[in-house]
ZAMARGU-4260 file (C-alpha; in steps of 0.2 Angstrom, whole numbers, plus 5000, padded with zeros to 4 digits):
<rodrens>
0) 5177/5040/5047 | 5175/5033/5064 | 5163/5019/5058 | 5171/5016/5043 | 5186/5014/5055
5) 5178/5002/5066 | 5171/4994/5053 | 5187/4987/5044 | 5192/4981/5060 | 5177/4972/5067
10) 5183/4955/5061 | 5196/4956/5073 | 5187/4964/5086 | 5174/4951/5086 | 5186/4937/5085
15) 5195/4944/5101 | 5211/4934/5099 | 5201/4920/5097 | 5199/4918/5077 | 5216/4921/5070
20) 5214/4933/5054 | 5227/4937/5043 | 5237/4955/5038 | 5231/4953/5021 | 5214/4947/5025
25) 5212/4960/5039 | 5218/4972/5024 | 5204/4966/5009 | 5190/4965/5025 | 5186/4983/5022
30) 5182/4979/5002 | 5178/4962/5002 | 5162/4964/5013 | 5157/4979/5001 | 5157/4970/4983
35) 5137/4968/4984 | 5135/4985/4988 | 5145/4990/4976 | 5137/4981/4964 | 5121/4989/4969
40) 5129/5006/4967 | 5135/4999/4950 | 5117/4995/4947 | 5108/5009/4950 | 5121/5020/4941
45) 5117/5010/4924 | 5100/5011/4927 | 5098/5029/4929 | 5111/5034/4914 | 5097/5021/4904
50) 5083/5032/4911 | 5092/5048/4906 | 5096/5043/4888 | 5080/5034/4883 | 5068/5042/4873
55) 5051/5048/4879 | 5043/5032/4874 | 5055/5019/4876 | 5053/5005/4887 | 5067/5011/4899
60) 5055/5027/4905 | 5042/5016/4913 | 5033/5027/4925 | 5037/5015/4942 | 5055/5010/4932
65) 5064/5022/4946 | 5054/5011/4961 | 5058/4995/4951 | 5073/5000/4946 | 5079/5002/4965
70) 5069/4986/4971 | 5076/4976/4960 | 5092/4979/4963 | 5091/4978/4981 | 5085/4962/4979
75) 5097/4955/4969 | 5087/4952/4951 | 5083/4963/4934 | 5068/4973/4936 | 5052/4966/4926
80) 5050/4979/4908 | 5034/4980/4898 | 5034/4977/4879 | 5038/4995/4870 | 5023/4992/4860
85) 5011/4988/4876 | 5019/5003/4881 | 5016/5015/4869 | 4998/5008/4868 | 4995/5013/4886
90) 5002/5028/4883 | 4990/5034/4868 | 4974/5028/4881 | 4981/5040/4893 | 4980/5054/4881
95) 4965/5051/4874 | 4957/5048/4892 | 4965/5067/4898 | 4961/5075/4882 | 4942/5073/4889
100) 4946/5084/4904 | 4944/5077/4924 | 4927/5082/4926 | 4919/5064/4921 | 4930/5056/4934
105) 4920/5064/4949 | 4901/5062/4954 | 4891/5077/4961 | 4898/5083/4978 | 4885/5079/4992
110) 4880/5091/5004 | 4879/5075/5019 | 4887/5063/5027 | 4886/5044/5019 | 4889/5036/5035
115) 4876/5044/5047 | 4868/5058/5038 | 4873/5073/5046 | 4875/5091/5038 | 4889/5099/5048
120) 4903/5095/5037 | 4920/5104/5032 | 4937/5102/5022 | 4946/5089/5031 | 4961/5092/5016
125) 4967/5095/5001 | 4978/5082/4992 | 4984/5075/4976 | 4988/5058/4968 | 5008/5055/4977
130) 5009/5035/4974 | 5006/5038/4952 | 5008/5057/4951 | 4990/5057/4939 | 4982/5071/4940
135) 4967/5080/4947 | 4964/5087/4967 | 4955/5080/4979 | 4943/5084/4991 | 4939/5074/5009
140) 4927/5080/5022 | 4926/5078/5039 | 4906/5076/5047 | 4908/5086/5062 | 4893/5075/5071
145) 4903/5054/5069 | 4919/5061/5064 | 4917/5050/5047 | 4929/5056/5034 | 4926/5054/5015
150) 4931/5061/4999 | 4918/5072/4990 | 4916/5074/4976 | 4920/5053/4976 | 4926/5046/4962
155) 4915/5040/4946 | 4915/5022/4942 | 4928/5031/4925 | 4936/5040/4938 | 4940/5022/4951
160) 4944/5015/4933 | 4956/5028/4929 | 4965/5032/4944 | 4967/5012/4950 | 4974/5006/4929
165) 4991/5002/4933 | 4994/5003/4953 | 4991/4985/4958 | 4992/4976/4940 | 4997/4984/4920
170) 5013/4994/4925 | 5012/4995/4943 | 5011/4976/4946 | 5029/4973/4946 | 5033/4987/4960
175) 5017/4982/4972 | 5024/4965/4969 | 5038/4971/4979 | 5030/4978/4991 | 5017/4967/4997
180) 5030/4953/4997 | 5043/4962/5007 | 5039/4953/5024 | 5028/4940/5031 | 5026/4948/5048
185) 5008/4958/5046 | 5001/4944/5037 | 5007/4932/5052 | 5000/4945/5064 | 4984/4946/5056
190) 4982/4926/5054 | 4985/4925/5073 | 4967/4927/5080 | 4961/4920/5097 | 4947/4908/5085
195) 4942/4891/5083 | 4951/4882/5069 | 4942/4891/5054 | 4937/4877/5040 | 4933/4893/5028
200) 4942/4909/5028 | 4938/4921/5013 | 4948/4938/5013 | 4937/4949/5003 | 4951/4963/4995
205) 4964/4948/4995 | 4972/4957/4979 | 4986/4944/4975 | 4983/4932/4989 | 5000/4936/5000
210) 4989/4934/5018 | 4983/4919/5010 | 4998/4911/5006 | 5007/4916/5024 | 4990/4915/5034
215) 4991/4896/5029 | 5009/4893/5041 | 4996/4898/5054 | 4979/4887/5050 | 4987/4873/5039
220) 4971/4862/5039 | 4960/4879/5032 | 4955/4881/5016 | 4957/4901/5009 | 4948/4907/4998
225) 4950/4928/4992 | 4939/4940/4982 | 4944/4954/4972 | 4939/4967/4959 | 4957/4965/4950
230) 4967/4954/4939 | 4977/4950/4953 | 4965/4939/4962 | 4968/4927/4946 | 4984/4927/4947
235) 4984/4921/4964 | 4974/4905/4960 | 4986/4902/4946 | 4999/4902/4958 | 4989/4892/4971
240) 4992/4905/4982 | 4971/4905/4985 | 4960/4886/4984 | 4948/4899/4975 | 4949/4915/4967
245) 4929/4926/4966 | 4933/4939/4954 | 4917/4953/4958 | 4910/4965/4971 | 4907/4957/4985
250) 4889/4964/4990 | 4885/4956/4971 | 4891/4938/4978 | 4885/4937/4995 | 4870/4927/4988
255) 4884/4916/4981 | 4895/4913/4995 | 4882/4915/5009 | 4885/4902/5021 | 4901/4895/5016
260) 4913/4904/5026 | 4919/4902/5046 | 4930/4916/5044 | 4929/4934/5032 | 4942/4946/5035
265) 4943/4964/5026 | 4963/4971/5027 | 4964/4988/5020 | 4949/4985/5013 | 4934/4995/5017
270) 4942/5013/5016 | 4943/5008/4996 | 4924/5002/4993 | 4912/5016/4989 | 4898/5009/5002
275) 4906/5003/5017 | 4890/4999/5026 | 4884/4990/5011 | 4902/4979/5013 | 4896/4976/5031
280) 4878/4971/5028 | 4885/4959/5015 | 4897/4950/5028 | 4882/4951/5040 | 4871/4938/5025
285) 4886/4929/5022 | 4892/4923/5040 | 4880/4914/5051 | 4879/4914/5068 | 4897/4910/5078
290) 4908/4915/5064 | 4920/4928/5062 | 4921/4945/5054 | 4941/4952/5055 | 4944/4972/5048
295) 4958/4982/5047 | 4957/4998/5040 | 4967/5017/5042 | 4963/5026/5056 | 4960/5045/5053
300) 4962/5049/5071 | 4981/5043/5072 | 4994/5059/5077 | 5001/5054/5061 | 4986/5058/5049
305) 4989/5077/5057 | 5006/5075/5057 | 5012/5071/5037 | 4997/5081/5031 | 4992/5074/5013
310) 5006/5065/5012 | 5004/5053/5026 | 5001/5036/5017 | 4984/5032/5027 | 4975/5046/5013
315) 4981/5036/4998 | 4973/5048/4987 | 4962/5046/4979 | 4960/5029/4981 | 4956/5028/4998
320) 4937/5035/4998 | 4932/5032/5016 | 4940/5033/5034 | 4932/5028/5048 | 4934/5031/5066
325) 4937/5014/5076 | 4919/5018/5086 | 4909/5021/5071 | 4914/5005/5063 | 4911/4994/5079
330) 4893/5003/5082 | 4891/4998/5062 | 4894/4980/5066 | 4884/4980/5082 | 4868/4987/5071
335) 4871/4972/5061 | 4871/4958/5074 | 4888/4956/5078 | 4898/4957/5096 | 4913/4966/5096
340) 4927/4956/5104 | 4941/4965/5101 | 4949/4981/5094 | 4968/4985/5093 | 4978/4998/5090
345) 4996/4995/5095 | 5004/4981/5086 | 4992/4984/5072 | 5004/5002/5068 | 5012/5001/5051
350) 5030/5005/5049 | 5034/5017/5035 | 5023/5033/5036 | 5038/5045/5038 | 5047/5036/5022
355) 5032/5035/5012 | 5030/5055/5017 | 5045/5059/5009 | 5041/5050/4994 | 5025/5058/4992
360) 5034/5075/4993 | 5048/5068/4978 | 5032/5064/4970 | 5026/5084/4973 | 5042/5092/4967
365) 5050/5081/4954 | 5036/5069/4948 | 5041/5056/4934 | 5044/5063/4919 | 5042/5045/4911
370) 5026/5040/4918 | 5013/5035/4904 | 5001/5047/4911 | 5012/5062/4909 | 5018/5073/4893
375) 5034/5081/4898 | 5041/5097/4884 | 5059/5092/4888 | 5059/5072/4897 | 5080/5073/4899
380) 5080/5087/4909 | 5067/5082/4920 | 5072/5067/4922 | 5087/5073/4928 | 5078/5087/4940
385) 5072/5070/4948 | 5088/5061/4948 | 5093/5076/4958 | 5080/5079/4970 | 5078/5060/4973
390) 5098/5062/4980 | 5095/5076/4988 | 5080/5068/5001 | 5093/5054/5004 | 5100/5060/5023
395) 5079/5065/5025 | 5076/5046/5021 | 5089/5041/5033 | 5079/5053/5044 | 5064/5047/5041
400) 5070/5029/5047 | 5075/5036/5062 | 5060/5045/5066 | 5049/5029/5062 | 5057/5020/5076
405) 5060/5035/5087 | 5040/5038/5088 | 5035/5021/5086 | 5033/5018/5106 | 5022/5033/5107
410) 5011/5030/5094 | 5007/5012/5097 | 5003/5017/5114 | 4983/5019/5118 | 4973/5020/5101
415) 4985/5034/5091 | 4993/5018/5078 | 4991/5023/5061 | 4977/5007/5059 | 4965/5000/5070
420) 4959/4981/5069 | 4942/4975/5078 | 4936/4955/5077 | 4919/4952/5078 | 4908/4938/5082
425) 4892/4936/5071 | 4875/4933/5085
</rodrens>
């Protein structure tokens, strides 16, 4: 009552005698600020009572709609719906693909570890799939000999194809859309290295081209190229976001692009690939000597991979198959003839983890009801268990805010940030 005290005041508090205001304009302050919020609140109500009176298969229970949903109207503009019939389609595939069972979607586990061989191995954790809610458990080890972490049993080429459908492009785009164009600021920070002017930079990973298309403030004369596995890399050449888009695996176009480049960089890249050495023997052919190899990946020794358990956004289960301590990859690229110049901790340290927690535990207690991967006996009642649980995390959220800048100084201190980043010269 205080603040909201404080706040209906402030115009005259700030103007200090200075900026005459009116009583009747001192008297609307209080609700004329609010009209947008209170449009948001409008918003967000409609869009839930939608959500809790659609049928099952409507286009109103997409499986990201509550995360579009908000987004949208916190930015200001209706969220993007797929066609009911594409919809439904999706839905029937996701049947048919469950109906199969799990067990195709993983290889054998092995008994070693891929990056250096070792035996000693044991149960780093136990997790499940918090960004989409799909099902299935899943299993990462930790090599007690490098400290390499990796999930075992990995994913199958079906199981990479089934877990990945609709999280960066199908359903999901419109949400990681969002996301990845919420703030400029990493991709600046990444762009700023102490280089040459690069002629060439390719971002292998470069998913819809948002580094790219910031990282070009930074290097205007540079050409950017990206590679991806996804649909999204297309899109960014559409858009112009990329001068070229290489749509692959980038060990099967190394031959292709060997030599082209002054510049590759990898953001949150490796820990996806099922063959990180293989990633870095490939970026090894590529560059020739005097160019610049640029990583940036999770680190699995950050307080906060202990601290949020499964949860903590670093895991991304099960997509992210491989993390790496920060010495393992710079002995890696040493192997392969490069000089380590740098590697950072500090700055590099993503906001978010404890938000992105908490959404991973709404996920855990109330997934969606209306994702197309999930067949619910009664959709309205659950729907409404989520709506519930969803308001009841709200003062945790504001929590978690809190705590993000809270322990930010002592996580970006030494080498606990959440990611690491090392540049490397090729010899």
């Amino acid at each position: 009552l205080a603040a909201l005290g404080m706040s209906w005041l402030q115009p005259v508090i700030v103007g200090g005698g200075r900026v005459r205001v009116s009583s009747g304009t001192l008297r609307r302050s209080a609700l004329a600020r609010r009209r947008i919020a209170a449009a948001q609140v409008r918003g967000s109500v409609g869009s839930l009572r939608e959500q809790l009176n659609a049928p099952p298969d409507s286009a109103a229970t997409l499986g990201s709609a509550a995360t579009v949903d908000c987004a949208a109207t916190l930015v200001g503009r209706p969220a993007g719906r797929p066609d009911p019939a594409e919809l439904a389609r999706r839905r029937a595939a996701y049947r048919a693909d469950l109906a199969d069972g799990l067990d195709r979607f993983f290889e054998r586990p092995r008994s070693t570890c891929p990056w250096c061989g070792g035996g000693e191995l044991s149960t780093r954790l136990l997790g499940r799939d918090v960004a989409q809610g799909k099902p299935g458990e899943f299993r990462y080890d930790r090599c007690a000999g490098c400290g390499h972490v990796f999930q075992n049993p990995r994913l199958s080429l079906d199981g990479l194809e089934f877990y990945y459908r609709d999280f960066y492009d199908g359903l999901g785009a419109t949400a990681l859309e969002e996301v990845f164009g919420f703030s400029p600021e990493p991709y600046l920070d990444r762009a700023r290295q102490a280089i040459p002017t690069p002629r060439n930079w390719l971002d292998v990973g470069g998913g819809h081209g948002h580094f790219c298309n910031v990282a070009r403030t930074v290097w205007p004369g540079t050409r950017f190229d990206a590679l991806d596995i996804g649909a999204g890399i297309e899109e960014a050449a559409r858009r112009r976001w990329v001068d070229h888009a290489y749509r692959g695996f980038f060990p099967e176009l190394a031959a292709e692009v060997k030599g082209r480049y002054d510049i590759i960089s990898m953001f949150h890249y490796l820990e996806h690939t099922r063959d990180p050495r293989a990633e870095l023997d490939a970026a090894a052919a590529v560059l020739e000597p005097g160019g610049h190899l640029l990583i940036e990946v999770p680190n699995p020794d950050s307080p906060a991979a202990r601290l949020y358990g499964a949860l903590w956004p670093g895991w991304l289960i099960p997509q992210h198959q491989h993390l790496m301590p920060a010495a393992n990859v710079a002995a890696a690229l040493q192997e392969r003839g490069f000089a380590v110049q740098e590697t950072r901790f500090g700055e590099v340290h993503q906001k978010g983890d404890p938000v992105m927690a908490l959404y991973g535990l709404l996920q855990r207690l109330a997934p969606s009801p209306s994702a197309a991967w999930r067949t619910t006996a009664v959709p309205r009642r659950a729907r409404a268990v989520r709506a519930l649980t969803a308001a009841a995390l709200v003062p945790a959220f504001a929590g978690g805010l809190v705590l993000d800048e809270v322990s930010r100084p002592y996580l970006t201190s030494g080498s606990r940030a959440n990611a690491y980043r090392i540049l490397a010269r090729r010899l």
